[in-house]
PATI-235294 format. One record per atom (N, C-alpha, C): residue number from 0; atom name; z negated, y negated, x. Coordinates in nm, 2 decimals. Example, Ala and Ser with C-alpha at 12.3 -4.5 7.8 and 13.67 -1.06 7.14 Angstrom:
BEGIN
[0 "N" [-0.78 0.57 1.32]]
[0 "CA" [-0.78 0.45 1.23]]
[0 "C" [-0.78 0.33 1.32]]
[1 "N" [-0.71 0.22 1.28]]
[1 "CA" [-0.71 0.11 1.37]]
[1 "C" [-0.79 0.00 1.29]]
! end
This chain:
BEGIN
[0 "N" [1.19 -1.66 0.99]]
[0 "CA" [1.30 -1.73 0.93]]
[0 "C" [1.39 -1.79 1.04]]
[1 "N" [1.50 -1.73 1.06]]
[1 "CA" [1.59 -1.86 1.16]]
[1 "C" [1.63 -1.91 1.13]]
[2 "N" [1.59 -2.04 1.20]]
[2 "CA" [1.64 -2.18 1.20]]
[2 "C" [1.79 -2.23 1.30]]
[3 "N" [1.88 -2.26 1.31]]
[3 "CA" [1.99 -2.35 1.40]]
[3 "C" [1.92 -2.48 1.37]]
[4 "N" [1.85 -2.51 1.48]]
[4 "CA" [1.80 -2.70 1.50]]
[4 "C" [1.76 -2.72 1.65]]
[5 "N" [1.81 -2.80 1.68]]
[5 "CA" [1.80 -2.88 1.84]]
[5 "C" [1.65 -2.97 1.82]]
[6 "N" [1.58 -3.00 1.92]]
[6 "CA" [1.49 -3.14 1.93]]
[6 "C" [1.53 -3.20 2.02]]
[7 "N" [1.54 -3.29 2.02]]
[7 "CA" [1.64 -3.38 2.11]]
[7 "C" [1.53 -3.54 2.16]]
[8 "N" [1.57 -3.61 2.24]]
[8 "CA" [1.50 -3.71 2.25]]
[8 "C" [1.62 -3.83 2.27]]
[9 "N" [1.60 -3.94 2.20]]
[9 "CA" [1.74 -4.05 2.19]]
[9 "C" [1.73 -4.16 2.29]]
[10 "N" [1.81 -4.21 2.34]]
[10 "CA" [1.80 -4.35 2.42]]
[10 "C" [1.70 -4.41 2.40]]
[11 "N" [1.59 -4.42 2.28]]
[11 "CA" [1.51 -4.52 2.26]]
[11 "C" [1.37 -4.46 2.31]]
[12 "N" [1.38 -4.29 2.37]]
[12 "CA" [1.25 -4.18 2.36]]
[12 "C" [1.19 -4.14 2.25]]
[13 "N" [1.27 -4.14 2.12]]
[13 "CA" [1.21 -4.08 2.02]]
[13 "C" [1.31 -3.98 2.01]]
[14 "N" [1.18 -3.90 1.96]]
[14 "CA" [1.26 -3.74 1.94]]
[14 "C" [1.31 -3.75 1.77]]
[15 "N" [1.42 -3.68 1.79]]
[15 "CA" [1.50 -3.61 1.64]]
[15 "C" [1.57 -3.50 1.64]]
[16 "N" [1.56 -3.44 1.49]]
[16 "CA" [1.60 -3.30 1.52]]
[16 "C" [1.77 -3.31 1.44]]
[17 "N" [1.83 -3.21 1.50]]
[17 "CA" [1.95 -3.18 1.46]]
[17 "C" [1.95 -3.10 1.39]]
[18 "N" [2.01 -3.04 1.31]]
[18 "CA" [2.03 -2.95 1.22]]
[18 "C" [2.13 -2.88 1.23]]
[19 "N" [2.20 -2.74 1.33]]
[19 "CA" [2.34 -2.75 1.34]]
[19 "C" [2.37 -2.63 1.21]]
[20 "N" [2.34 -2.60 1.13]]
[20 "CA" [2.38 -2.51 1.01]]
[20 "C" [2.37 -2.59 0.89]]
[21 "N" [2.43 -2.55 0.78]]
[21 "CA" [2.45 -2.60 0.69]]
[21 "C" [2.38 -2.49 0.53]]
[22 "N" [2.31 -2.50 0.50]]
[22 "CA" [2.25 -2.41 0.40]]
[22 "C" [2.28 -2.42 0.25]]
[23 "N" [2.30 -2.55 0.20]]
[23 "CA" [2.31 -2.62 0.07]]
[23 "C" [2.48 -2.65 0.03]]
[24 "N" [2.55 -2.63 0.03]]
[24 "CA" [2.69 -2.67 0.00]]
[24 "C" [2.71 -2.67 -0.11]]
[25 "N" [2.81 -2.81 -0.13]]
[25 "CA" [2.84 -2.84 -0.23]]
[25 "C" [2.94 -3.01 -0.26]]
[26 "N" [3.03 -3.03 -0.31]]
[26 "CA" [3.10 -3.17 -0.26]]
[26 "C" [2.97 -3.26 -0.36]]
[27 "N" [2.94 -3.24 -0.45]]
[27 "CA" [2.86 -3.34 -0.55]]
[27 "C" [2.69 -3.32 -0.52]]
[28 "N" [2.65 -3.22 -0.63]]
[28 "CA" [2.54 -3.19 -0.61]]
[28 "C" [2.45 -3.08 -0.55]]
[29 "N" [2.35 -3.09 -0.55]]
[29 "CA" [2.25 -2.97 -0.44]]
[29 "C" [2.19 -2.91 -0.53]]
[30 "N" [2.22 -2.78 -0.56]]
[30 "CA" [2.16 -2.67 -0.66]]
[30 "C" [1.98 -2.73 -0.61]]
[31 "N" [1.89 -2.77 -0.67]]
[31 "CA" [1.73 -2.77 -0.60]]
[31 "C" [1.66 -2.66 -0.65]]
[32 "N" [1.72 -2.58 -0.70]]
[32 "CA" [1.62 -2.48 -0.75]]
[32 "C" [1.65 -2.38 -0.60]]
[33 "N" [1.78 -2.34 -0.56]]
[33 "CA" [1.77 -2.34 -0.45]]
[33 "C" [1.76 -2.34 -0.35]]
[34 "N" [1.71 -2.47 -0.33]]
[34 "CA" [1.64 -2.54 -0.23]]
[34 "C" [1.49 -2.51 -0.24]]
[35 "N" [1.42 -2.53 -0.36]]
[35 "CA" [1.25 -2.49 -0.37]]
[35 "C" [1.25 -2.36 -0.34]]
[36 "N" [1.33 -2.27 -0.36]]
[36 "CA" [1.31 -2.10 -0.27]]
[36 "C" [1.32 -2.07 -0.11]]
[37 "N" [1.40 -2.13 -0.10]]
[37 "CA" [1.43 -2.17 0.06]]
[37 "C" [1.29 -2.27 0.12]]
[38 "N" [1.20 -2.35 0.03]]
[38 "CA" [1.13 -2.40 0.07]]
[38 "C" [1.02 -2.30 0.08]]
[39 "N" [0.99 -2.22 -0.03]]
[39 "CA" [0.92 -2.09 -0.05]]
[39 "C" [0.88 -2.05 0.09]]
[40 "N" [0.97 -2.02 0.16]]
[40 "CA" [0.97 -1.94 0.27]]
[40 "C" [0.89 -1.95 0.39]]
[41 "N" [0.86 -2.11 0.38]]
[41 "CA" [0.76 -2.15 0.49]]
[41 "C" [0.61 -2.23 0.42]]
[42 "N" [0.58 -2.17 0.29]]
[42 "CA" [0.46 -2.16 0.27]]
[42 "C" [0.38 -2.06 0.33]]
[43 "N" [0.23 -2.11 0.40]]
[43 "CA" [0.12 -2.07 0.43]]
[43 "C" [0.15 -2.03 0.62]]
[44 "N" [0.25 -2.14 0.60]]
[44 "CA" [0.28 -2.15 0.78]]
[44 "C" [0.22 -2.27 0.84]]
[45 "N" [0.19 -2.27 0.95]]
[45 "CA" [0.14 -2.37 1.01]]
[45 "C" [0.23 -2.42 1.12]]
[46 "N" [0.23 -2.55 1.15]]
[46 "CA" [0.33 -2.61 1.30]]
[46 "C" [0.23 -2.69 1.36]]
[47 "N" [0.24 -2.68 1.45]]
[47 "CA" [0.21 -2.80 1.55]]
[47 "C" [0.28 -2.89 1.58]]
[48 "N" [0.25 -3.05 1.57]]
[48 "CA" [0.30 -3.15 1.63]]
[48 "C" [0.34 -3.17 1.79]]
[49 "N" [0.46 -3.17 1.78]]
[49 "CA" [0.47 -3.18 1.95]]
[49 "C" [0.39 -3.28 2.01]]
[50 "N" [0.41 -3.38 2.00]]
[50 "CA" [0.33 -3.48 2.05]]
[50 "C" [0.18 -3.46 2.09]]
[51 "N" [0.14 -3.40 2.00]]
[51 "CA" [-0.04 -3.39 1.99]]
[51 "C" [-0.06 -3.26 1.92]]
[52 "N" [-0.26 -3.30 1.94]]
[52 "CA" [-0.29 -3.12 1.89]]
[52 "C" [-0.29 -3.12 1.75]]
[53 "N" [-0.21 -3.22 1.68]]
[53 "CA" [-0.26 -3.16 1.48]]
[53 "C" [-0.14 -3.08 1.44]]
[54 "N" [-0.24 -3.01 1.36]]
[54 "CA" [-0.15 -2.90 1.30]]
[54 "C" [-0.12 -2.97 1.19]]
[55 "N" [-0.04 -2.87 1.13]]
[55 "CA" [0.05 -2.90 0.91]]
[55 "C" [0.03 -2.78 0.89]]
[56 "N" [-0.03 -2.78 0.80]]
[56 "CA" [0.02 -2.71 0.74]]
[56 "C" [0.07 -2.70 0.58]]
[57 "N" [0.15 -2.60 0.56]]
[57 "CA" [0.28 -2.62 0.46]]
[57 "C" [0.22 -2.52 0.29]]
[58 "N" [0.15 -2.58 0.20]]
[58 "CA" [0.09 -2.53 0.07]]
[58 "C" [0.20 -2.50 0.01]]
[59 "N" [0.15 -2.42 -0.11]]
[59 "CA" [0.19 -2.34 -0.19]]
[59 "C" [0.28 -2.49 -0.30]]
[60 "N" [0.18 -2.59 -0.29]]
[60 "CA" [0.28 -2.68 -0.38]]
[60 "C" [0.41 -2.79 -0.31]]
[61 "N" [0.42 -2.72 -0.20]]
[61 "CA" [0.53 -2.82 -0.14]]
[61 "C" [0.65 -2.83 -0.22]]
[62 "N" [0.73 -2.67 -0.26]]
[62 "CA" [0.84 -2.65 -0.33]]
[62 "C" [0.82 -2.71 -0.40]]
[63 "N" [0.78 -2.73 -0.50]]
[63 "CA" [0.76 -2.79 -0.63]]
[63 "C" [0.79 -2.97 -0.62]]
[64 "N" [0.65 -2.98 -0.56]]
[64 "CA" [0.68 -3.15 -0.50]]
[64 "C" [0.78 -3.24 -0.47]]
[65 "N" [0.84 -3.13 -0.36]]
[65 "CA" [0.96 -3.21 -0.33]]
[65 "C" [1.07 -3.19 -0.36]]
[66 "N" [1.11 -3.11 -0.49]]
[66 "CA" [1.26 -3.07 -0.56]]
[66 "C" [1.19 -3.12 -0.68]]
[67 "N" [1.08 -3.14 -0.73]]
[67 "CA" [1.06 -3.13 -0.89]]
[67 "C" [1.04 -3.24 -0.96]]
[68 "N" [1.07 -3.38 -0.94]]
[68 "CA" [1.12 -3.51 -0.93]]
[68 "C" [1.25 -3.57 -1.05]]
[69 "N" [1.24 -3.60 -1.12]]
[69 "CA" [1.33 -3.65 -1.18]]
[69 "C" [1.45 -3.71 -1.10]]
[70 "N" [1.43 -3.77 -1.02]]
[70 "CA" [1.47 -3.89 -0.95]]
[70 "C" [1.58 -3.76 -0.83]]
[71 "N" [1.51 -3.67 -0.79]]
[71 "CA" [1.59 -3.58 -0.72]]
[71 "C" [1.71 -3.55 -0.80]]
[72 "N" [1.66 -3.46 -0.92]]
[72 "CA" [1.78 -3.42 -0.99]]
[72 "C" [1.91 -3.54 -0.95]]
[73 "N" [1.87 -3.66 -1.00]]
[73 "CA" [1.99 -3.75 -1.03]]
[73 "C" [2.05 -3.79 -0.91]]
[74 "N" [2.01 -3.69 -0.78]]
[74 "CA" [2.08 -3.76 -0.64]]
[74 "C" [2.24 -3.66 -0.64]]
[75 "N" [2.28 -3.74 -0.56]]
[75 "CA" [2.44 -3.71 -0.56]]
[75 "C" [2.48 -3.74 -0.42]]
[76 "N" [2.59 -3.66 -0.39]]
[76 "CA" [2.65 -3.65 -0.26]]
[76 "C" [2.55 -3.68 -0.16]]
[77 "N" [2.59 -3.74 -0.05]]
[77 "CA" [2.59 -3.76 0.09]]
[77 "C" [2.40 -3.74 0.14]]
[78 "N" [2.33 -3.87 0.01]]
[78 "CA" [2.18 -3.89 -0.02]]
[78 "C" [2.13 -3.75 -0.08]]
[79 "N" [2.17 -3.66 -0.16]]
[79 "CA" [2.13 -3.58 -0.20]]
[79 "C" [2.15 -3.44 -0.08]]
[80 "N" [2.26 -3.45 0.01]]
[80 "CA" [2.24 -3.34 0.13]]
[80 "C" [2.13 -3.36 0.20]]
[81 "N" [2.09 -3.47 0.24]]
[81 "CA" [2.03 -3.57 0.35]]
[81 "C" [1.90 -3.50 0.30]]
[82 "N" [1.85 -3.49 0.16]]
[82 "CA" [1.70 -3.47 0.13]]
[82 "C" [1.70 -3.31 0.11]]
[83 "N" [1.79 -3.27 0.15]]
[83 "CA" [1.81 -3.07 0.08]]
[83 "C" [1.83 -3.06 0.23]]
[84 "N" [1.86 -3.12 0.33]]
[84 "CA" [1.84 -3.03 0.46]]
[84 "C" [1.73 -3.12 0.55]]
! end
């Protein structure tokens, strides 16, 4: 899957990632359905923490979890991009 994302480290030495593509558009709301497909894609992958040796890895119920929320549905603009990228 390609990704456009920088890791960066800030004035304070913490690292954050950039995001330079845009996937989700929309002026109001964020289609989550999707978004849970696009999340699809990196089930049954594993990452490593830069920092240290633990790994993640990424289950079959992540999509679900994190688009399938009432409370998601009802996000709007700016807060609802923020949690879809």
């Amino acid at each position: 899957m390609d990704r456009n994302v920088e890791i960066r480290t800030n004035d304070e030495g913490k690292q954050i990632v950039r995001i330079n593509d845009i996937r989700f558009k929309g002026k109001r709301a964020v289609n989550w359905d999707d978004v849970k497909e696009y999340l699809k894609g990196y089930v049954g992958a594993m990452y490593k923490i830069s920092n240290g040796d633990d790994l993640i890895f990424i289950g079959a119920d992540l999509p679900d979890e994190y688009t399938g929320s009432r409370y998601t549905y009802k996000l709007m603009g700016t807060i609802a991009k923020a949690k879809a990228y």
